[in-house]
N, CA, C and O atoms as a GROMACS GRO file, in nm:
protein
  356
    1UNK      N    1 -13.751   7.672  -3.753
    1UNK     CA    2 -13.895   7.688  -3.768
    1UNK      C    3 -13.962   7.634  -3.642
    1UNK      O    4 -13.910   7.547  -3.573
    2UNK      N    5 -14.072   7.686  -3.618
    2UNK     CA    6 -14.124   7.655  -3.477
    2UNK      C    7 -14.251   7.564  -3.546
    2UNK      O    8 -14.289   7.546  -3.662
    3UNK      N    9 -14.304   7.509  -3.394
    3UNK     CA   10 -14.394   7.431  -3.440
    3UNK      C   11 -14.494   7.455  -3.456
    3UNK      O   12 -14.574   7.376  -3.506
    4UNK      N   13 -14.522   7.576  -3.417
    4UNK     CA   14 -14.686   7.684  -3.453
    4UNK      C   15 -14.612   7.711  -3.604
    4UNK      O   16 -14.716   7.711  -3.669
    5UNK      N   17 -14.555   7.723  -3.659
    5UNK     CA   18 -14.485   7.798  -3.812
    5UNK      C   19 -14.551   7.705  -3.883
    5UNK      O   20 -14.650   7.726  -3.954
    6UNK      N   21 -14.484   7.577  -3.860
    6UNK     CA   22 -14.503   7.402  -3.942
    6UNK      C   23 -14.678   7.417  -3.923
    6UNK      O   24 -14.754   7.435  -4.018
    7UNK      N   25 -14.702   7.410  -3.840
    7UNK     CA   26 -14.891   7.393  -3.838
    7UNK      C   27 -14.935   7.481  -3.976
    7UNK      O   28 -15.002   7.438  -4.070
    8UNK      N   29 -14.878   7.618  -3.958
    8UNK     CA   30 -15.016   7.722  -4.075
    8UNK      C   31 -14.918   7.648  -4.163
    8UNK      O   32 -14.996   7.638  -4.258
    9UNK      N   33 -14.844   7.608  -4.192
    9UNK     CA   34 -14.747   7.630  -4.368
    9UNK      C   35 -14.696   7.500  -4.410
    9UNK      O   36 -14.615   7.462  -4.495
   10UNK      N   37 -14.786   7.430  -4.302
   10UNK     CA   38 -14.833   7.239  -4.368
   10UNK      C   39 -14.962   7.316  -4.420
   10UNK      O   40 -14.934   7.353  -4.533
   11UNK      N   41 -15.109   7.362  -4.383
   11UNK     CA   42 -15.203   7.411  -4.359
   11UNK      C   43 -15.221   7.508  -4.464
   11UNK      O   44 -15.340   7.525  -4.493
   12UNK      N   45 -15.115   7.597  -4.549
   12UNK     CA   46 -15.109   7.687  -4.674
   12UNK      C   47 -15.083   7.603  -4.738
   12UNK      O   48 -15.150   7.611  -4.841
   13UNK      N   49 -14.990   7.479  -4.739
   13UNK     CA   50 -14.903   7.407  -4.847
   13UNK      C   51 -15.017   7.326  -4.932
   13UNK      O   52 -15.035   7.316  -5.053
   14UNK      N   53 -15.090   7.270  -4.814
   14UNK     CA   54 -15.237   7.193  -4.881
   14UNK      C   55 -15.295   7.268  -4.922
   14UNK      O   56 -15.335   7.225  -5.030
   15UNK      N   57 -15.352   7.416  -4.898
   15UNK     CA   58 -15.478   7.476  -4.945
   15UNK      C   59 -15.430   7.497  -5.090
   15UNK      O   60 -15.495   7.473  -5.192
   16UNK      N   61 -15.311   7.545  -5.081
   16UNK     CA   62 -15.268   7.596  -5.243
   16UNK      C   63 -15.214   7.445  -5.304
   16UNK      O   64 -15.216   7.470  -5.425
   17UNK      N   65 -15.190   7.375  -5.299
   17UNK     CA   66 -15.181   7.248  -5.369
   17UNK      C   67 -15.282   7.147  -5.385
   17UNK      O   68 -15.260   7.062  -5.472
   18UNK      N   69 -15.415   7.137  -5.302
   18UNK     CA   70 -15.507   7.055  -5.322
   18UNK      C   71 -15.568   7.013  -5.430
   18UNK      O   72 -15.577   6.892  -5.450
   19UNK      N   73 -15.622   7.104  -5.520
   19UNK     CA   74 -15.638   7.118  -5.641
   19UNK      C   75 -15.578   7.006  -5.756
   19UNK      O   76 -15.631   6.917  -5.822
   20UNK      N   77 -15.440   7.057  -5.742
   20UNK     CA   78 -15.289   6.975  -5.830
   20UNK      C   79 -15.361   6.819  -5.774
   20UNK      O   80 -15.410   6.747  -5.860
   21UNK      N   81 -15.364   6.784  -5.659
   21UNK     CA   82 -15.345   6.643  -5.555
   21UNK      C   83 -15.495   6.558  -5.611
   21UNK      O   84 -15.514   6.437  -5.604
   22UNK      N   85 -15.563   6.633  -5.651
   22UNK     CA   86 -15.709   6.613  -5.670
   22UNK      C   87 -15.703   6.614  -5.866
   22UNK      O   88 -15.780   6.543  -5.931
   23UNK      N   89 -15.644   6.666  -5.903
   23UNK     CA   90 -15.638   6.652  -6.038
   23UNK      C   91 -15.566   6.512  -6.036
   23UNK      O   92 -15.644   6.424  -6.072
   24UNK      N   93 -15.439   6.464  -6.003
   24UNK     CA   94 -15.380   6.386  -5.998
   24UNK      C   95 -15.426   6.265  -6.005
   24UNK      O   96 -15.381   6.174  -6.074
   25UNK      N   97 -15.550   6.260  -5.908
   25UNK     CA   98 -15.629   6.135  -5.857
   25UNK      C   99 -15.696   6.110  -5.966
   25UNK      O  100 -15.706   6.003  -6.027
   26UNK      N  101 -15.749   6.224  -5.992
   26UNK     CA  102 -15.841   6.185  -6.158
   26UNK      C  103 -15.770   6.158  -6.276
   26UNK      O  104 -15.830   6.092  -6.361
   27UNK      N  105 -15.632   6.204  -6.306
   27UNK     CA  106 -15.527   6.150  -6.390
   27UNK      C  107 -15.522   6.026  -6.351
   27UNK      O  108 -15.553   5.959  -6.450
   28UNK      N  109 -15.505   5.972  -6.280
   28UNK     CA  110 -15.493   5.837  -6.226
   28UNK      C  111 -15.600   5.746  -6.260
   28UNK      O  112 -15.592   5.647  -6.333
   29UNK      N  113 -15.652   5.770  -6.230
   29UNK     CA  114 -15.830   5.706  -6.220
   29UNK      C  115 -15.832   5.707  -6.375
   29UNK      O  116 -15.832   5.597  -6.431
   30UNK      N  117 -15.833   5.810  -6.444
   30UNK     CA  118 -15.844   5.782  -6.602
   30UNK      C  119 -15.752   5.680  -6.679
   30UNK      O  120 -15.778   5.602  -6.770
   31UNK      N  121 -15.644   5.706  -6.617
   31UNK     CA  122 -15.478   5.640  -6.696
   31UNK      C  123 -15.526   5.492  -6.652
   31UNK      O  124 -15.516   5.431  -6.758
   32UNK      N  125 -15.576   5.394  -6.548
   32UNK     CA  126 -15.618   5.320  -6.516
   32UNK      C  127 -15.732   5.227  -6.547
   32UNK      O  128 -15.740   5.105  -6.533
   33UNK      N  129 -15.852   5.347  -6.610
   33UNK     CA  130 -15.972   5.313  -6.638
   33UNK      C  131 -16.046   5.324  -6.533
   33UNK      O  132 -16.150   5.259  -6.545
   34UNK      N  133 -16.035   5.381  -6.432
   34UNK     CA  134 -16.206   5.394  -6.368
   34UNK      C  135 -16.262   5.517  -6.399
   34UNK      O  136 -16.204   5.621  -6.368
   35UNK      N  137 -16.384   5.517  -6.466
   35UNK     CA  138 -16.474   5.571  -6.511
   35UNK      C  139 -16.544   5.666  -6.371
   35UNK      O  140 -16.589   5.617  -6.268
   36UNK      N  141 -16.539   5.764  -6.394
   36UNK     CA  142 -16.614   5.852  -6.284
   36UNK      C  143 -16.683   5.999  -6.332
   36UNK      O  144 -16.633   6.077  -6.412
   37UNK      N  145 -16.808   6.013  -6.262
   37UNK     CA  146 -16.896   6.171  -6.319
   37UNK      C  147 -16.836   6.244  -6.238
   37UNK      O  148 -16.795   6.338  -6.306
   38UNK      N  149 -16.805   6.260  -6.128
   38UNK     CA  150 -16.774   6.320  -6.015
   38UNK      C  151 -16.645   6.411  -6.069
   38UNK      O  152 -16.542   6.360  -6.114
   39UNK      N  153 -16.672   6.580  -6.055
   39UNK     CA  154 -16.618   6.703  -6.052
   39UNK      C  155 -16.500   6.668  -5.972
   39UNK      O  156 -16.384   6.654  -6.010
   40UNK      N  157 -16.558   6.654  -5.836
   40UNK     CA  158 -16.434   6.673  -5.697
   40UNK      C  159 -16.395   6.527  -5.621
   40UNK      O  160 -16.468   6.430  -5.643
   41UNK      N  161 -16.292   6.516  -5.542
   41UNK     CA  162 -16.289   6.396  -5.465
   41UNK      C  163 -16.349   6.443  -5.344
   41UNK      O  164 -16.400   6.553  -5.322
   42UNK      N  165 -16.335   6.339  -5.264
   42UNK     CA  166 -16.351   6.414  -5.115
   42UNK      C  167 -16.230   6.469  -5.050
   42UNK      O  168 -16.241   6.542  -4.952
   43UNK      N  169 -16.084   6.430  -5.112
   43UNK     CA  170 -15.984   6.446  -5.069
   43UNK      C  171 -16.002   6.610  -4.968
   43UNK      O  172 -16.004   6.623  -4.845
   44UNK      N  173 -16.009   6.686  -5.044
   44UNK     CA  174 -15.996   6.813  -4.972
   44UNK      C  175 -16.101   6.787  -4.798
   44UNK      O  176 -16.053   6.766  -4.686
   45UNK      N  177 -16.236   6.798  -4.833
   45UNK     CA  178 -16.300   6.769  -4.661
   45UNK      C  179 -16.203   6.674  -4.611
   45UNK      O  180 -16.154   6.701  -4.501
   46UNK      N  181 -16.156   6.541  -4.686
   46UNK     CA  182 -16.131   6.407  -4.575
   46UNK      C  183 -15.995   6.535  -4.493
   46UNK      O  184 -15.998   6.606  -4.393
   47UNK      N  185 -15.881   6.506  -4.612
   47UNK     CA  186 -15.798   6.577  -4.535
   47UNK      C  187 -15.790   6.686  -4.451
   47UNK      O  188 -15.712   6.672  -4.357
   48UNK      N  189 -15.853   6.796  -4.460
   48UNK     CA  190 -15.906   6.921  -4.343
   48UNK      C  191 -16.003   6.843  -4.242
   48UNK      O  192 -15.966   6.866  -4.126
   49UNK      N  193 -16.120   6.752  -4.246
   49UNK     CA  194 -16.110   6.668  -4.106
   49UNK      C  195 -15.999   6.623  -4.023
   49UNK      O  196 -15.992   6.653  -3.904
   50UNK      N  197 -15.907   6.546  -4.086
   50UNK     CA  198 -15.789   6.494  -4.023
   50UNK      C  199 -15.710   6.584  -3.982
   50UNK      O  200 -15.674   6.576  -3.865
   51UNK      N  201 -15.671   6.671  -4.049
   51UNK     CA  202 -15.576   6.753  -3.994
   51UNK      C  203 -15.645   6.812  -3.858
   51UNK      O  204 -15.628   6.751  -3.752
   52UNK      N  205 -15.709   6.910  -3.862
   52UNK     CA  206 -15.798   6.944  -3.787
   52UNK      C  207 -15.786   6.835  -3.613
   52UNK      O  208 -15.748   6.868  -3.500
   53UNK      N  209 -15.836   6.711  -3.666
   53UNK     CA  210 -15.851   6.626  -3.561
   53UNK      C  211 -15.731   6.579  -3.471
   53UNK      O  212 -15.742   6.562  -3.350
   54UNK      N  213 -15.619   6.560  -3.543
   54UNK     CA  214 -15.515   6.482  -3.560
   54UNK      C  215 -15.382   6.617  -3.494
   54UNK      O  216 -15.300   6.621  -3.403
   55UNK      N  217 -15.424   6.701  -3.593
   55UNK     CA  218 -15.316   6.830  -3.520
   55UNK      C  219 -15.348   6.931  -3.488
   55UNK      O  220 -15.309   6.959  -3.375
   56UNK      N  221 -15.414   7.019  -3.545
   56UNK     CA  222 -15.488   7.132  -3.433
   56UNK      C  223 -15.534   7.088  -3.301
   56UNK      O  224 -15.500   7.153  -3.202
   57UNK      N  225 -15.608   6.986  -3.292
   57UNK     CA  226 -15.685   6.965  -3.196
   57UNK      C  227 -15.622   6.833  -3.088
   57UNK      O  228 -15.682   6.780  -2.994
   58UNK      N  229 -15.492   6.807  -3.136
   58UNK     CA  230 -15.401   6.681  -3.060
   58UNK      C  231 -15.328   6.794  -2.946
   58UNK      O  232 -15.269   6.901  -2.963
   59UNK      N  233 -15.370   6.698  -2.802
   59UNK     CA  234 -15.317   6.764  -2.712
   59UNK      C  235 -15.213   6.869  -2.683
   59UNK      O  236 -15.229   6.986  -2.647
   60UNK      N  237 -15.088   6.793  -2.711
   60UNK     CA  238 -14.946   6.896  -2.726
   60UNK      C  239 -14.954   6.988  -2.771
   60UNK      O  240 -14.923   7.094  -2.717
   61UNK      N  241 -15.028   6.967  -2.960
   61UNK     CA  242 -15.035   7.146  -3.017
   61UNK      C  243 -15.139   7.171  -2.937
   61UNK      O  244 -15.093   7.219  -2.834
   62UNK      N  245 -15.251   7.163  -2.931
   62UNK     CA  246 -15.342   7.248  -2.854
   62UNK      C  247 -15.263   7.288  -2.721
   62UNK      O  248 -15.341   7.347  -2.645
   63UNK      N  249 -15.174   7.280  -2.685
   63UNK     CA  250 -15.149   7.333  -2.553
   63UNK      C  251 -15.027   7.452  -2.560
   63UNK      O  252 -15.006   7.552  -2.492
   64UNK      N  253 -14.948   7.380  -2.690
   64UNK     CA  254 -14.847   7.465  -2.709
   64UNK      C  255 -14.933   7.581  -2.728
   64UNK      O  256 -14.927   7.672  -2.645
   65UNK      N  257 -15.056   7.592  -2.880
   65UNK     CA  258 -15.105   7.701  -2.910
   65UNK      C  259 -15.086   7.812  -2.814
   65UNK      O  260 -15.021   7.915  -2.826
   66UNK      N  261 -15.190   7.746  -2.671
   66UNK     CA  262 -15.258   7.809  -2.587
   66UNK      C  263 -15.088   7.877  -2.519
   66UNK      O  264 -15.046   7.992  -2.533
   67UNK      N  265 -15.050   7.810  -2.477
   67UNK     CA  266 -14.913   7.868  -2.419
   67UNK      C  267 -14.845   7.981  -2.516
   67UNK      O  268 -14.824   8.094  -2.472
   68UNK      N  269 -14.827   7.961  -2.588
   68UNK     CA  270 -14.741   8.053  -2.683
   68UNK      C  271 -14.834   8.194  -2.772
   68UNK      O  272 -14.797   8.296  -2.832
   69UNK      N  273 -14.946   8.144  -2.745
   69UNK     CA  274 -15.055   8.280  -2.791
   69UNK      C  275 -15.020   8.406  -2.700
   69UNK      O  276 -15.010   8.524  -2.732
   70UNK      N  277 -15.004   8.347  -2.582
   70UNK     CA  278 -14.957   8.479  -2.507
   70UNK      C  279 -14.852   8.598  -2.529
   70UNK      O  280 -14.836   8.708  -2.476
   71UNK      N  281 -14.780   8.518  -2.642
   71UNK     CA  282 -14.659   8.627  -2.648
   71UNK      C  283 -14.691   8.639  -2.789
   71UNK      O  284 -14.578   8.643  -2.840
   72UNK      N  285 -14.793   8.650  -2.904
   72UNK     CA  286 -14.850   8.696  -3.018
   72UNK      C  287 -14.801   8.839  -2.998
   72UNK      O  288 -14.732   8.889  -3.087
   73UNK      N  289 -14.828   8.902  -2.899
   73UNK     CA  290 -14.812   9.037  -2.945
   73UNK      C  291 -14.731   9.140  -2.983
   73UNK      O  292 -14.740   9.256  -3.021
   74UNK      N  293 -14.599   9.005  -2.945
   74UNK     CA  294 -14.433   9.083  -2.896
   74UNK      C  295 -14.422   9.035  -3.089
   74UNK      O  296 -14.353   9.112  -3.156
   75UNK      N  297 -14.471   8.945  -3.145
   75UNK     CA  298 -14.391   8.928  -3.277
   75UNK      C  299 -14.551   8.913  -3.351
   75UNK      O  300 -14.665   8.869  -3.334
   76UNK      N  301 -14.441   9.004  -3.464
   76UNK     CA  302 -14.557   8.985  -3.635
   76UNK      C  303 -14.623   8.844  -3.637
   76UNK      O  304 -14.737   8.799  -3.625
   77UNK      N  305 -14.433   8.767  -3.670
   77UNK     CA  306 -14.436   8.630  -3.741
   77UNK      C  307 -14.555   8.539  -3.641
   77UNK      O  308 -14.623   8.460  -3.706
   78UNK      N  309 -14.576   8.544  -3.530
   78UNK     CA  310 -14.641   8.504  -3.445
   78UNK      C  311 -14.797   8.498  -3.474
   78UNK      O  312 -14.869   8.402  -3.503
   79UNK      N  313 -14.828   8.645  -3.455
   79UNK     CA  314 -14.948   8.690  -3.488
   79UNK      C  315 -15.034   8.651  -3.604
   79UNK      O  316 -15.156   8.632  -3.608
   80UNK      N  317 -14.919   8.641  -3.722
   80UNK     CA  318 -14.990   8.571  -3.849
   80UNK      C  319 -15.011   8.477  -3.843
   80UNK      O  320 -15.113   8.437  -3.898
   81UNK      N  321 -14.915   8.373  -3.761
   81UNK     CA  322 -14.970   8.226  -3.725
   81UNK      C  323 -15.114   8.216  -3.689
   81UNK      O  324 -15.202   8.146  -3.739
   82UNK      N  325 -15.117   8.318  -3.573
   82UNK     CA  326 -15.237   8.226  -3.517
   82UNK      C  327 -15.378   8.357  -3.590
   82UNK      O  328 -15.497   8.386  -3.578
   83UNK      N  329 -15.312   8.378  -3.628
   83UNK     CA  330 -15.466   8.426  -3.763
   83UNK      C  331 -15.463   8.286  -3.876
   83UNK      O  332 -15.548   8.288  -3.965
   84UNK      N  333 -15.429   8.244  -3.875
   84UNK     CA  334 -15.387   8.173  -3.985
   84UNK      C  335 -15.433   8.052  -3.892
   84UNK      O  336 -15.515   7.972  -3.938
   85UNK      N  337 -15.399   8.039  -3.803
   85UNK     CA  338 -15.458   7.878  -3.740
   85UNK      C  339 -15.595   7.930  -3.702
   85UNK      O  340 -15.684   7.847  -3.720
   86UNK      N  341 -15.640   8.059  -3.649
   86UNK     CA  342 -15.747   8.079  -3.589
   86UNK      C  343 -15.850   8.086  -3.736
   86UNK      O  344 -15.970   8.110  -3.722
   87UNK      N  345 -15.799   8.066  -3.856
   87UNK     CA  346 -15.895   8.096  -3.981
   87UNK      C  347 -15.913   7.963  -4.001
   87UNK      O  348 -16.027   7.940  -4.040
   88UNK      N  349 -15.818   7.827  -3.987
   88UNK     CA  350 -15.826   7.694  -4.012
   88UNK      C  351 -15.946   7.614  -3.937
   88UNK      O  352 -16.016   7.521  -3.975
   89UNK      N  353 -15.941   7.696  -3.802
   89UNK     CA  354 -16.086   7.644  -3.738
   89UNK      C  355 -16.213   7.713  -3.751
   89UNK      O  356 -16.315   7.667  -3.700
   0.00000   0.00000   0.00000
């Protein structure tokens, strides 16, 4: 697996599991006793800030991106990546 692959499909793994991760917290929070009105956590924004900050936007991947976008056109698997990273920003 390459390291543009790992970026979108850390990046799918959260979008489709956040939910579960965020229910969890409130299982928790109840099983514990803290009392809360609150629908959502912030979990979902905090974590898409960080990621965002931390790995899209951390030197190396940003450079790999830029380097390896060039040859998007020779492969599918490629191309979906960076639709897929280019939809994350």
């Amino acid at each position: 697996m390459s390291v543009i692959q790992g970026v979108t499909e850390f990046f799918e793994l959260f979008l489709n599991n956040a939910d579960k991760v965020e229910h969890i917290f409130f299982e928790l929070f109840r099983h514990i006793g803290i009392k809360t009105h609150q629908k959502k956590t912030f979990f979902n924004a905090v974590h898409y800030r960080i990621y965002c900050q931390k790995v899209i936007d951390s030197p190396g991947v940003k450079q790999m991106i830029q380097e390896v976008r060039q040859f998007a056109d020779h492969s599918e698997e490629l191309k979906s990546c960076f639709q897929k990273i280019d939809q994350i920003r």
